[in-house]
One Martini backbone bead per residue (centre of mass of N, CA, C, O) as a GRO file, in nm:
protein
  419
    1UNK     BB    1   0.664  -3.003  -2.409
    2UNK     BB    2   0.785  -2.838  -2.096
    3UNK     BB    3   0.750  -2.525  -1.929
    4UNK     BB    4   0.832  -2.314  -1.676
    5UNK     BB    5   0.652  -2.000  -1.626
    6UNK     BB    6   0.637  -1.653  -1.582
    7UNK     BB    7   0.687  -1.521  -1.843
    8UNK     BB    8   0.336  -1.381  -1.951
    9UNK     BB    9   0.289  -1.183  -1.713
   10UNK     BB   10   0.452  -0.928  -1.887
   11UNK     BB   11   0.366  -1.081  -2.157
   12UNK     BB   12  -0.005  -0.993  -2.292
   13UNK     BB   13  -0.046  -0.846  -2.538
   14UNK     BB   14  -0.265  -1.009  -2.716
   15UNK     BB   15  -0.440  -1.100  -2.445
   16UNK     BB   16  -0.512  -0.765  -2.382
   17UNK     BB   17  -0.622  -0.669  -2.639
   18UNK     BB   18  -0.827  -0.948  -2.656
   19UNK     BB   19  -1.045  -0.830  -2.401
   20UNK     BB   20  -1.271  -0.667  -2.511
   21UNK     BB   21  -1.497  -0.872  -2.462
   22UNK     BB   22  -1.429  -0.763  -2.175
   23UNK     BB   23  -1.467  -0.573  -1.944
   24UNK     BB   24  -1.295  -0.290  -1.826
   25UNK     BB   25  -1.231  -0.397  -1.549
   26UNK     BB   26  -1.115  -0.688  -1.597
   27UNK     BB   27  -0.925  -0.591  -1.788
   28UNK     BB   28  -0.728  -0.422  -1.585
   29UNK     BB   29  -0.716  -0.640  -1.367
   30UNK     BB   30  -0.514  -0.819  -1.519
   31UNK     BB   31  -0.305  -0.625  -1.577
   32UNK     BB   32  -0.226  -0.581  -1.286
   33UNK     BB   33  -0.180  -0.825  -1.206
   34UNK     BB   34   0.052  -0.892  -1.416
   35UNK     BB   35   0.254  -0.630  -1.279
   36UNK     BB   36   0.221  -0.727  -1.003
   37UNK     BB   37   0.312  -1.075  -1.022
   38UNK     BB   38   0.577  -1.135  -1.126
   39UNK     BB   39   0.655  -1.420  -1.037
   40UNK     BB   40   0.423  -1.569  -0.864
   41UNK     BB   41   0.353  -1.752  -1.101
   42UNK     BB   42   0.447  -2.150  -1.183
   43UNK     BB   43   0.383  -2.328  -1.444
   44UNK     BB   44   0.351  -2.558  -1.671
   45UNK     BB   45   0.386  -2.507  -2.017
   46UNK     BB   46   0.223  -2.661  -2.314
   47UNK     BB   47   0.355  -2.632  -2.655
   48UNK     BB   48   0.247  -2.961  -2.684
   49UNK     BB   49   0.016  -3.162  -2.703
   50UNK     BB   50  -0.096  -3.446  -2.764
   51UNK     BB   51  -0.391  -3.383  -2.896
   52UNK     BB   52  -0.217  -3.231  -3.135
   53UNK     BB   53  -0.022  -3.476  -3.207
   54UNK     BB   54  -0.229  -3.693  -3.278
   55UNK     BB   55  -0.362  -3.501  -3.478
   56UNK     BB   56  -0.122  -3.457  -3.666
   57UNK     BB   57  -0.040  -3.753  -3.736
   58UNK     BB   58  -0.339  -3.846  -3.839
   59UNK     BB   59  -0.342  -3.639  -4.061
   60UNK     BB   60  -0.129  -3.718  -4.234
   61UNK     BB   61  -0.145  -4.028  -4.263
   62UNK     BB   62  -0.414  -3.977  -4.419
   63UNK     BB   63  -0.243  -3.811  -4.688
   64UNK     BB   64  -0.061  -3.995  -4.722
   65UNK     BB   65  -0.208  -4.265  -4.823
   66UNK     BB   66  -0.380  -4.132  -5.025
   67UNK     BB   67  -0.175  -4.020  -5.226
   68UNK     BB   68  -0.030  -4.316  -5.245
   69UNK     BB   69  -0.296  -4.486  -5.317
   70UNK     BB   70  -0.386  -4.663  -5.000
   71UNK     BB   71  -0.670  -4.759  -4.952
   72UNK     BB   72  -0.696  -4.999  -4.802
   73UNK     BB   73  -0.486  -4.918  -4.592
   74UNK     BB   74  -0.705  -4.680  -4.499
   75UNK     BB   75  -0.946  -4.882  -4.442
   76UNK     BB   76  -0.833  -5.011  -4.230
   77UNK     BB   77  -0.725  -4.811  -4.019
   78UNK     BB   78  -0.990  -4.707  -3.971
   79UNK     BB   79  -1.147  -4.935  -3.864
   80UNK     BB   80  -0.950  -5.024  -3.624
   81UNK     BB   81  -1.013  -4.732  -3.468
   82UNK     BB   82  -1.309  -4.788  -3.441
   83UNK     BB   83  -1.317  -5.061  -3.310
   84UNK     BB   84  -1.118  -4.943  -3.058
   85UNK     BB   85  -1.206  -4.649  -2.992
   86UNK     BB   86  -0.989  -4.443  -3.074
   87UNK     BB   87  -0.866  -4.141  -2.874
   88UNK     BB   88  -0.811  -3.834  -2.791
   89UNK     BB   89  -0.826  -3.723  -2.526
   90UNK     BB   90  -1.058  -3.485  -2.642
   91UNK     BB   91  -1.201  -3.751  -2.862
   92UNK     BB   92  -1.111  -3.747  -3.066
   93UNK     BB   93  -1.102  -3.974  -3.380
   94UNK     BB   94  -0.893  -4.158  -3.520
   95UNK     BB   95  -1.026  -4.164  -3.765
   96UNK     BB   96  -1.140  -3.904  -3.873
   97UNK     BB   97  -0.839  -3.806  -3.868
   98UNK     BB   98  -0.767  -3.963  -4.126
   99UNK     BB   99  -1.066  -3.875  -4.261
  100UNK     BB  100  -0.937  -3.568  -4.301
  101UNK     BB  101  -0.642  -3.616  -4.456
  102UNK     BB  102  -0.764  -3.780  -4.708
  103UNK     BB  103  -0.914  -3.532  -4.809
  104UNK     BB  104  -0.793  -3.226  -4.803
  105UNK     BB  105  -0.689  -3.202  -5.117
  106UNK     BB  106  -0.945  -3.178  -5.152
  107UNK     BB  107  -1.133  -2.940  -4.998
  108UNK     BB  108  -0.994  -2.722  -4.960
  109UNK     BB  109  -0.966  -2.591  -5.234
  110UNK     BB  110  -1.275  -2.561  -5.240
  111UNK     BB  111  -1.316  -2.357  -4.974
  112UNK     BB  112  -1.171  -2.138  -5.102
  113UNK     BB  113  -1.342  -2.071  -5.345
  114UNK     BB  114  -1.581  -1.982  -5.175
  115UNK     BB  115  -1.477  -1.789  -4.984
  116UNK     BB  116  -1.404  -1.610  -5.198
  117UNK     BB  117  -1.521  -1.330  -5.363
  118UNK     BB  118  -1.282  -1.354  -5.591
  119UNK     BB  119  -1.446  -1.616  -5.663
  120UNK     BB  120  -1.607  -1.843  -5.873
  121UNK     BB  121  -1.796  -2.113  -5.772
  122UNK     BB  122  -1.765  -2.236  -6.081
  123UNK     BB  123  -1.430  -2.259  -6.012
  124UNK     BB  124  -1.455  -2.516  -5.804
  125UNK     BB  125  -1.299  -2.795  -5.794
  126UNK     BB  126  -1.371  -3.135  -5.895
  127UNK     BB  127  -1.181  -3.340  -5.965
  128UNK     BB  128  -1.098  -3.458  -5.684
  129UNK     BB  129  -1.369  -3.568  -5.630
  130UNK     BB  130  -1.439  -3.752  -5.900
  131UNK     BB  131  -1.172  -3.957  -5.772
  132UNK     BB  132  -1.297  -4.055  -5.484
  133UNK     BB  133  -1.549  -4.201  -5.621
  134UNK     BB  134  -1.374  -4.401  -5.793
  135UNK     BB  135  -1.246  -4.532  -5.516
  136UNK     BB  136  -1.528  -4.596  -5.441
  137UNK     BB  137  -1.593  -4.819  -5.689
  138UNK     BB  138  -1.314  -4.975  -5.597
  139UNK     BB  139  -1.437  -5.002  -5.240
  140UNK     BB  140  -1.761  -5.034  -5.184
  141UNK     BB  141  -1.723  -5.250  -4.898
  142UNK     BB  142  -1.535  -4.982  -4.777
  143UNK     BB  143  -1.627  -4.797  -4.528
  144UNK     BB  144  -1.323  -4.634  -4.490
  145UNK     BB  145  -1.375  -4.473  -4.730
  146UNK     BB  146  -1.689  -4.406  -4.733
  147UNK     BB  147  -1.590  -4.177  -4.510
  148UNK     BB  148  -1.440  -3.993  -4.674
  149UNK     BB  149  -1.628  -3.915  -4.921
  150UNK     BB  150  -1.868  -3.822  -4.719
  151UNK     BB  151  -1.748  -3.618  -4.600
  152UNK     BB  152  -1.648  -3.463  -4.862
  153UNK     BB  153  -1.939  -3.363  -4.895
  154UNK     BB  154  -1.985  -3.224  -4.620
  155UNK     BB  155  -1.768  -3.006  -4.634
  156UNK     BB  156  -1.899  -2.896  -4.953
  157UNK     BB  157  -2.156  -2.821  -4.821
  158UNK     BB  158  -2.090  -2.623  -4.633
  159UNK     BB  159  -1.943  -2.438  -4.795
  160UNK     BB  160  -2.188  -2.325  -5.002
  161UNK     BB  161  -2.355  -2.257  -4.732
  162UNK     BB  162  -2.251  -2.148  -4.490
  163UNK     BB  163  -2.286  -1.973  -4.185
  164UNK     BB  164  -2.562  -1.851  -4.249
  165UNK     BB  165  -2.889  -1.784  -4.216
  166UNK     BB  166  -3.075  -1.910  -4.457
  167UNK     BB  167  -3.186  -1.657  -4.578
  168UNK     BB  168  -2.867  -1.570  -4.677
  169UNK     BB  169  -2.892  -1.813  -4.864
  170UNK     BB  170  -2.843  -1.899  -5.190
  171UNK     BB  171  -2.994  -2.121  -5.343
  172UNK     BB  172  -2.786  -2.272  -5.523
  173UNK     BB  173  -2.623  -2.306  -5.266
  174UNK     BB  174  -2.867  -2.495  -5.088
  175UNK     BB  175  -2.832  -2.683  -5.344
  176UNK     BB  176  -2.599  -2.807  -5.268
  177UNK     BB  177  -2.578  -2.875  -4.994
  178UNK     BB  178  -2.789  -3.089  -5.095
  179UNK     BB  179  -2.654  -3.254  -5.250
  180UNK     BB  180  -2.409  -3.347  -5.085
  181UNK     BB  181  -2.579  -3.473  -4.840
  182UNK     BB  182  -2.725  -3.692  -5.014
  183UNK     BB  183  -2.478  -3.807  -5.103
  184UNK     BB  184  -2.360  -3.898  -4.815
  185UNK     BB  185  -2.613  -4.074  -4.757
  186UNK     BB  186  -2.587  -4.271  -5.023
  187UNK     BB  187  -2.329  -4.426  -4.869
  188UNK     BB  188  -2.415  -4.475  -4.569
  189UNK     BB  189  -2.669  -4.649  -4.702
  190UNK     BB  190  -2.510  -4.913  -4.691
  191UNK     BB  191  -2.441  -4.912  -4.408
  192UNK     BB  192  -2.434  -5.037  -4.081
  193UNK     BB  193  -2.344  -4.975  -3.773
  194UNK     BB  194  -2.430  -5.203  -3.596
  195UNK     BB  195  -2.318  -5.415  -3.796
  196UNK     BB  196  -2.034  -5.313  -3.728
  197UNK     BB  197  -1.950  -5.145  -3.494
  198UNK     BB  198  -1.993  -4.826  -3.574
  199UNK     BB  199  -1.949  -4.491  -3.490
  200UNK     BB  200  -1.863  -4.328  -3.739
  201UNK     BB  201  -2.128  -4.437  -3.880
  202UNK     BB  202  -2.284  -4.259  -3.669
  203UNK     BB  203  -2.146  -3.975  -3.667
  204UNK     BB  204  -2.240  -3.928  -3.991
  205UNK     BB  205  -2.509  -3.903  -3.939
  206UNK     BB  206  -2.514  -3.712  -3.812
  207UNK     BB  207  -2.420  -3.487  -3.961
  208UNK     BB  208  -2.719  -3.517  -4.139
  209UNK     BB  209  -2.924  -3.322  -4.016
  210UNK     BB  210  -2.914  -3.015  -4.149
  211UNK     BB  211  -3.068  -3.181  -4.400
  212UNK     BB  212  -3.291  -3.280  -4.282
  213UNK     BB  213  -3.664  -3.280  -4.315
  214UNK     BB  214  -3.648  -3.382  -3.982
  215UNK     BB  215  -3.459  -3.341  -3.712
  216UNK     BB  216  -3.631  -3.338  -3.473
  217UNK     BB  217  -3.697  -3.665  -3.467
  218UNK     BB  218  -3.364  -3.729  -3.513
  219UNK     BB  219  -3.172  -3.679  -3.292
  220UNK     BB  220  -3.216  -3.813  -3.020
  221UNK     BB  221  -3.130  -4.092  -3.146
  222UNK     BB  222  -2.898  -4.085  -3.323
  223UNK     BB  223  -2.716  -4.005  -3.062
  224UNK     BB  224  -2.802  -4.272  -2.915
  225UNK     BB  225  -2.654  -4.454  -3.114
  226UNK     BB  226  -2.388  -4.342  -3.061
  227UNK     BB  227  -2.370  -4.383  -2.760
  228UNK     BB  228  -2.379  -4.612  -2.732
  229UNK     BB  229  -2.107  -4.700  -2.920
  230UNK     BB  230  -1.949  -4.476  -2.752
  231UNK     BB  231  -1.975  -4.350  -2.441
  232UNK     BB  232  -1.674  -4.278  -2.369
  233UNK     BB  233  -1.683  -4.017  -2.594
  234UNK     BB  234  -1.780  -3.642  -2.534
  235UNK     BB  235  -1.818  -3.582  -2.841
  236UNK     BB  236  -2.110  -3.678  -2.872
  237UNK     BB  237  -2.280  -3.521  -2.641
  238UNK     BB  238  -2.171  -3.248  -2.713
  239UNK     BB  239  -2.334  -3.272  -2.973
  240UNK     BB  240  -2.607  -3.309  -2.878
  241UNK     BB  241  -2.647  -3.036  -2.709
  242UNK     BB  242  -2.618  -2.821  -2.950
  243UNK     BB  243  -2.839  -2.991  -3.137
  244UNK     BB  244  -3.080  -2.886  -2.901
  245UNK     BB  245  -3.053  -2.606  -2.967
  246UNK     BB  246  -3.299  -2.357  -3.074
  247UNK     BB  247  -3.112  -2.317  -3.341
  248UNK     BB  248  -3.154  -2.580  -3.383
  249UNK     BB  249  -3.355  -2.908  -3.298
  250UNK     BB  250  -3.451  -2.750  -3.011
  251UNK     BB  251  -3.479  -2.734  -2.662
  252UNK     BB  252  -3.437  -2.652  -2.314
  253UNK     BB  253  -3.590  -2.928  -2.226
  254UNK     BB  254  -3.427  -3.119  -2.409
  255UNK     BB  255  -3.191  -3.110  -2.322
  256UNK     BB  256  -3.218  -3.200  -2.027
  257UNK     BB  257  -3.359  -3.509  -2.087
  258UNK     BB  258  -3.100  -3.596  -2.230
  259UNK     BB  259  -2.935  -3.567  -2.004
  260UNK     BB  260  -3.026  -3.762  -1.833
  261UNK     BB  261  -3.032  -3.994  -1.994
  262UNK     BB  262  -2.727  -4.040  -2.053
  263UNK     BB  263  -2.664  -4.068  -1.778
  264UNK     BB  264  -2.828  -4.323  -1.690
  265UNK     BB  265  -2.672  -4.512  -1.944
  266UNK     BB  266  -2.357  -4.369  -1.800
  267UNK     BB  267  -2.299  -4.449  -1.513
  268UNK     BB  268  -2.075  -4.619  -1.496
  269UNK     BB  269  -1.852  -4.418  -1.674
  270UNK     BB  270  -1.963  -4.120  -1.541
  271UNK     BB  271  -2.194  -4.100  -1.384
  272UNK     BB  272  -2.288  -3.768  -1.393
  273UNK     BB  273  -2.115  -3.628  -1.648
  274UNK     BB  274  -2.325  -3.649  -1.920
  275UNK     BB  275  -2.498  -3.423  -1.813
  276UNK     BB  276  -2.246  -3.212  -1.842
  277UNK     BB  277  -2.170  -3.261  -2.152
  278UNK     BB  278  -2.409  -3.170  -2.287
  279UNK     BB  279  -2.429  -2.901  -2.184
  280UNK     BB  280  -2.119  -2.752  -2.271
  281UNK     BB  281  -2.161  -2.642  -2.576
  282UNK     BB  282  -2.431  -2.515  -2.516
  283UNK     BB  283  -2.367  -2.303  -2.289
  284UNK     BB  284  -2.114  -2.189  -2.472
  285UNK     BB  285  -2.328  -2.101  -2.715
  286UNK     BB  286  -2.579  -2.039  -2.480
  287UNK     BB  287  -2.671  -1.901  -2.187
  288UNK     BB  288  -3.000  -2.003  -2.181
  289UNK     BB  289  -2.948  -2.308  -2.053
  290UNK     BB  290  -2.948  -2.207  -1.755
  291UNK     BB  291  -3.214  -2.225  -1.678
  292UNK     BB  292  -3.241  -2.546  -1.710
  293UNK     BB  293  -3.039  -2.606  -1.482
  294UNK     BB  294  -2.869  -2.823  -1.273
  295UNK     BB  295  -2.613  -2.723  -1.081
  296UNK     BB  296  -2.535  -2.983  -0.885
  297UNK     BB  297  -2.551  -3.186  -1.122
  298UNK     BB  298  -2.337  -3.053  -1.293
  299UNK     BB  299  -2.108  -3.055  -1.051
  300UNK     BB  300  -2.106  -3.351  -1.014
  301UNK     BB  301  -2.005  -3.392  -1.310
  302UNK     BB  302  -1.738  -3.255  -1.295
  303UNK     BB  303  -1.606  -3.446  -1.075
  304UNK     BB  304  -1.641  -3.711  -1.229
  305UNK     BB  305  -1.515  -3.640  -1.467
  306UNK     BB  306  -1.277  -3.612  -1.347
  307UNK     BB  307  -1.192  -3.862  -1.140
  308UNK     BB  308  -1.254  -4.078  -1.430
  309UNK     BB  309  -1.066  -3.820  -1.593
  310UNK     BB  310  -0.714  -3.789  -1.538
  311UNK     BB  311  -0.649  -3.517  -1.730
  312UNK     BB  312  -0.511  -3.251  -1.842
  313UNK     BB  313  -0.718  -3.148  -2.091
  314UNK     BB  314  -0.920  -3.147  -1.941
  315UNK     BB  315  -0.872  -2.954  -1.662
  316UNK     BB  316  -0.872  -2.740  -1.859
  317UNK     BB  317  -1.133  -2.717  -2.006
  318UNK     BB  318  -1.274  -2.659  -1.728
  319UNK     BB  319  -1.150  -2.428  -1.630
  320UNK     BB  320  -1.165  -2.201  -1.917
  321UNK     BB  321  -1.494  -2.260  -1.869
  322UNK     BB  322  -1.456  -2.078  -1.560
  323UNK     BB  323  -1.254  -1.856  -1.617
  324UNK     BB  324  -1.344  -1.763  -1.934
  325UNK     BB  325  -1.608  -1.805  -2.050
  326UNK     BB  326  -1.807  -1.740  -1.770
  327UNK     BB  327  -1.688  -1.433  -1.764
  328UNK     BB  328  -1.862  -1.281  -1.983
  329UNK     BB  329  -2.084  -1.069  -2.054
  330UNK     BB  330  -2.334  -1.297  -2.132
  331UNK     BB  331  -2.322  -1.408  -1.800
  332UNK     BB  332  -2.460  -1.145  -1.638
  333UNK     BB  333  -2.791  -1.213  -1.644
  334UNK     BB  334  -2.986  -1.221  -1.404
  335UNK     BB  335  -3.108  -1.477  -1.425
  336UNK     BB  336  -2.805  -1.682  -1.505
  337UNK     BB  337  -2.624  -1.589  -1.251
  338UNK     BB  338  -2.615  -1.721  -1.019
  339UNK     BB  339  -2.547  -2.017  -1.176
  340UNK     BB  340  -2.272  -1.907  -1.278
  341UNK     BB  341  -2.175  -1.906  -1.045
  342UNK     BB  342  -2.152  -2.157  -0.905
  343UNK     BB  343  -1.976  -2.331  -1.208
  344UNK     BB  344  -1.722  -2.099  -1.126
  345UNK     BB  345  -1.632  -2.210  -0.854
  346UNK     BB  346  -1.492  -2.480  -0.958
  347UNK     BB  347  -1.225  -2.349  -0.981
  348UNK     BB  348  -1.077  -2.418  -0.727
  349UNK     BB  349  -1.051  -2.739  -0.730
  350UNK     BB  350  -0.931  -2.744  -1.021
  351UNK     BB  351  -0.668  -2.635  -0.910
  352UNK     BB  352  -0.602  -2.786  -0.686
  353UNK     BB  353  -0.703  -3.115  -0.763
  354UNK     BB  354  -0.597  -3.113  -1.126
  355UNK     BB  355  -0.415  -2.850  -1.228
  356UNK     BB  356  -0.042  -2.883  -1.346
  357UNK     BB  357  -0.110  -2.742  -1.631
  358UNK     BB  358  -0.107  -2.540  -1.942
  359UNK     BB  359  -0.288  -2.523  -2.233
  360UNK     BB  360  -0.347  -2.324  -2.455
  361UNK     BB  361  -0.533  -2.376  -2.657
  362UNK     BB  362  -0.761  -2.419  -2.448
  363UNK     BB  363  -0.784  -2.111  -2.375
  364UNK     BB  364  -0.808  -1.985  -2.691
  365UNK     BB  365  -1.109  -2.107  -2.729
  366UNK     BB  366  -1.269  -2.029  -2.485
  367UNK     BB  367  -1.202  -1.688  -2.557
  368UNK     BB  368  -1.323  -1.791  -2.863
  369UNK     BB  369  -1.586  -1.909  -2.944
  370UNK     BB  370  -1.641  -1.991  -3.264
  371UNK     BB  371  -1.397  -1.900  -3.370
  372UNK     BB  372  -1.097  -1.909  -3.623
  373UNK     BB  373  -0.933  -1.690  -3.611
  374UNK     BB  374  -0.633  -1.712  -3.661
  375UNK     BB  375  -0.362  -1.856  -3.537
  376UNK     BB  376  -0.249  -2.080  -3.357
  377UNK     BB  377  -0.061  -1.933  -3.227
  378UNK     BB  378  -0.231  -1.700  -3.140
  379UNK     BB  379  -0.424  -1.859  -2.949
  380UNK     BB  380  -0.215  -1.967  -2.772
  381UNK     BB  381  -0.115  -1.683  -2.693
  382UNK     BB  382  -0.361  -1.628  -2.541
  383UNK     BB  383  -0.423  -1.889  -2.347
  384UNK     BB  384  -0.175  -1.794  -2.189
  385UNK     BB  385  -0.259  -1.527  -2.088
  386UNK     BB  386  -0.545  -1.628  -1.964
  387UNK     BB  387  -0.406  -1.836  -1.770
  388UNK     BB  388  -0.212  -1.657  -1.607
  389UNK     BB  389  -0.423  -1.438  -1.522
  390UNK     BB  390  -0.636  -1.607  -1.381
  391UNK     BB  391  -0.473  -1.767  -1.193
  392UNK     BB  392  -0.351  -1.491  -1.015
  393UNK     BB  393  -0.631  -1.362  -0.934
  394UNK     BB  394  -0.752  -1.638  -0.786
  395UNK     BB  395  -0.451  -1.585  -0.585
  396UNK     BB  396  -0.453  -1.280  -0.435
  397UNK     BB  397  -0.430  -1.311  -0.199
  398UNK     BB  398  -0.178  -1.496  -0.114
  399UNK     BB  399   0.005  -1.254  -0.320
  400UNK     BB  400  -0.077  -1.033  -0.085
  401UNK     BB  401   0.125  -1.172   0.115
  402UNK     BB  402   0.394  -1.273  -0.049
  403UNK     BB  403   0.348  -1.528  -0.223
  404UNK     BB  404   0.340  -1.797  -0.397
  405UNK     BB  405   0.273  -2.020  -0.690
  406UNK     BB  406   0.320  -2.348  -0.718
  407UNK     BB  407   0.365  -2.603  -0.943
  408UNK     BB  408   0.322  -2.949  -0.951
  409UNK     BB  409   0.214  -3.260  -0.959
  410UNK     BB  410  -0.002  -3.204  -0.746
  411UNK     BB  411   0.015  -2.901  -0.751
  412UNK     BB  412  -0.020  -2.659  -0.551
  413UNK     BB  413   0.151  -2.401  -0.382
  414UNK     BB  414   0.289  -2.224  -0.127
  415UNK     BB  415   0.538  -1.962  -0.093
  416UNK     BB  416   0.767  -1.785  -0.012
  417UNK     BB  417   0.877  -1.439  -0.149
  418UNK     BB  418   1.169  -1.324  -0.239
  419UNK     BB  419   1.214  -1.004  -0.111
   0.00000   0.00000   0.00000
C-alpha cells in the first residue's frame, strides 16, 4: 500500500531525536529543512514493500509447514525455490527464508535464554535440536530439510558466541559454537552445492567460514563457487565484500581483487556492477574500504546496477547509502572525503532518474547499520523521517525558489508552490 505524504516533514520526532548520530549542525540543518519546507516535498511512501510482504508470507510458510510437520513438502518446497533461484526484491533467497520460518520455534527460545543474562545458559531449551536431528535421520536424502537443521545449528552456535571480540568469549561459550558449526558442517558434507545446482548449500558453506580454521585460505573460494551458482543474486557477493575485510578474513587489497574479478566474471549480468556491490556492506561498516576504492568504477557500478535492475527497493538502498549512511560523522576523515563526496554526489541522478517511492524500513536500516535495536515500526520511522528530510535538504535551492517538488512514476517535478 503507498500513500503521498507530507506530514513526516512536520512530525520527524523519533528521526531528530536520534539524529544524535550526525554532526550538530547537519541535525539542526535537517530540523530547519523540516520546519521551513512542510508540504514543499511530495512523495508516494510504501508502508509495506513487497521485500518485507515476500519475507513475511514466506517465513510464515515455513513456521506452517513445520508445526504441521509436512517435512517432505518443506523439503520440496525448499528445493525447488533454490534451484529456480527464487529471490526478493532485496535478495534475499526464498529458500533461505522458508527455511528460517521453519526453525524459529527451535531457535528462539534459545536465543532469548542466552541473550537474557538473568537466565544462566544451562537453562536454553534443548528439546527443540533434538527434535529437528530426529526429523533429519528420517529425511536424510532431503537437502531442504538439512539445510534447515543446519541453519538452526548456525544460528544456536552464534547465540552461545556473541557478538563480543574473541577474547571476550567465555571459553565454554567458544566452545559450543564451535561444536554447534562443527556439527551443522557435518549435515552439509553429506551434499555437494555443484552436483545439485544448489546455491543454498553454497550459501551455507559460506556461512560456517567463522569456525573454519583457516577461513583466509578458504573465503575467496567459497564466496567464487556461491557466485557462479548464482550470479544474479547481490546478496552473495555482498557478504564476500564484508567477509574479505580486516575484521574478518582479508585485508582492503583483497577486497579491491575480489571485486574486480567477480565484476569480470559476471560482466553479462551486472556490466560493473558486481564491483559496486561487493564493496557495499564492506563500505557500509568500515569506512577504511574507500582507501583502496577506485571511486570512477564504483559508481559506473551504480549507474549499471540500476540500470539492469530498475527495482525501486535497489534504488532506495542506494540513495539511503548516498544520502544516510555516508552522511555520519565516520566518513568525514580526511584521507577518505574526497571519495565520499564524490559516491555521494551519485545522490542527485538517483533521486531525478531513479527513485519514485521511498520505503522507510530501507532508510532506517541505512541511519543505523548494524543496529538492530527498536521495533520495526520505530525503524520504518526514523527511515521515513531521515527520507524526507534529506530529500528536501537536497533540493534546497528549488524550494528557496519557492518550488514543491513533487514525484510520480517518473520521477520528481517542480511545482510553483501555491501561495
Amino acid at each position: 500500500m503507498t500513500r503521498s505524504l507530507t506530514y513526516p516533514l512536520t512530525r520527524l520526532g523519533l528521526g531528530l531525536r536520534l539524529l544524535r548520530q550526525v554532526p550538530r549542525w547537519r541535525r539542526a540543518t535537517d530540523a530547519a529543512m523540516a520546519q521551513r519546507y512542510v508540504g514543499a516535498v511530495s512523495i508516494p511512501v510504501v508502508e509495506q514493500t513487497e521485500e518485507e510482504a515476500q519475507g513475511l508470507r514466506l517465513r510464515k510458510r515455513g513456521q506452517f509447514l513445520a508445526r504441521q510437520e509436512r517435512w517432505q513438502d518443506l523439503g520440496a518446497e525448499i528445493r525447488r525455490h533454490d534451484s529456480a533461484r527464487r529471490a526478493t526484491p532485496g535478495g534475499s533467497a526464498l529458500a533461505d527464508l522458508l527455511a528460517y520460518g521453519a526453525r524459529a520455534d527451535v531457535v528462539r527460545p534459545i536465543e532469548a535464554a542466552l541473550a537474557d543474562p538473568g537466565l544462566m545458559a544451562a537453562h536454553a531449551p534443548r528439546a527443540g535440536l533434538s527434535a529437528l536431528e530426529g526429523v533429519l535421520a528420517e529425511h536424510a536424502d532431503d537437502y531442504g530439510v538439512a539445510l534447515v537443521v543446519a541453519h538452526a545449528h548456525i544460528d544456536i552456535g552464534w547465540a552461545w558466541r556473541g557478538q563480543g571480540w574473541r577474547t571476550e568469549v567465555p571459553d565454554r561459550h567458544r566452545q559450543a559454537f564451535q561444536r554447534h558449526f562443527d556439527r551443522a558442517g557435518e549435515i552439509l558434507d553429506r551434499f555437494d552445492a555443484f552436483g545439485l545446482d544448489s546455491p543454498a548449500l553454497a550459501a551455507a558453506r559460506c556461512a560456517l567460514l567463522p569456525a573454519s580454521p583457516e577461513p583466509q585460505s578458504r573465503v575467496a573460494d567459497d564466496y567464487e563457487d556461491l557466485i557462479d551458482l548464482d550470479p544474479g543474486n547481490p546478496r552473495h557477493m555482498r557478504g564476500l565484500g564484508n567477509h574479505l575485510l580486516p575484521r574478518w578474513f582479508g585485508d582492503y587489497d583483497q577486497l579491491e581483487l575480489e571485486a574486480r574479478r567477480s565484476a569480470a566474471r559476471t560482466g553479462d549480468i551486472w556490466g560493473a556492477g558486481a564491483y559496486t556491490w561487493v564493496h557495499l556492506d564492506a563500505l557500509t561498516v568500515d569506512p577504511g574500504a574507500f582507501l583502496r576504492l577506485d571511486v570512477p568504477f564504483f559508481v559506473d557500478g551504480m549507474r549499471d546496477i540500476l540500470t539492469r535492475r530498475p527495482d525501486e527497493h535497489v534504488a532506495n538502498l542506494w540513495a539511503a547509502f548516498c544520502a544516510v549512511t555516508l552522511a555520519q560523522p565516520r566518513y568525514d576523515a580526511a584521507p577518505i572525503a574526497p571519495a565520499v563526496r564524490q559516491v555521494r554526489s551519485a545522490l542527485d541522478w538517483i533521486l531525478r532518474d531513479h527513485l519514485t517511492e521511498v520505503h522507510p524500513l530501507v532508510w532506517g536500516i541505512a541511519a543505523r547499520p548494524g543496529q538492530a535495536s527498536g521495533t520495526r515500526e520505530d525503524m520504518a520511522r526514523l527511515g521515513r523521517d531521515f527520507a524526507l528530510a534529506r530529500i528536501a535538504r537536497h533540493f534546497d535551492r528549488d524550494l528557496r525558489r519557492g518550488m514543491r517538488v513533487v514525484w510520480d512514476s517518473t520521477g520528481p517535478h517542480l511545482e510553483r508552490a501555491e501561495g
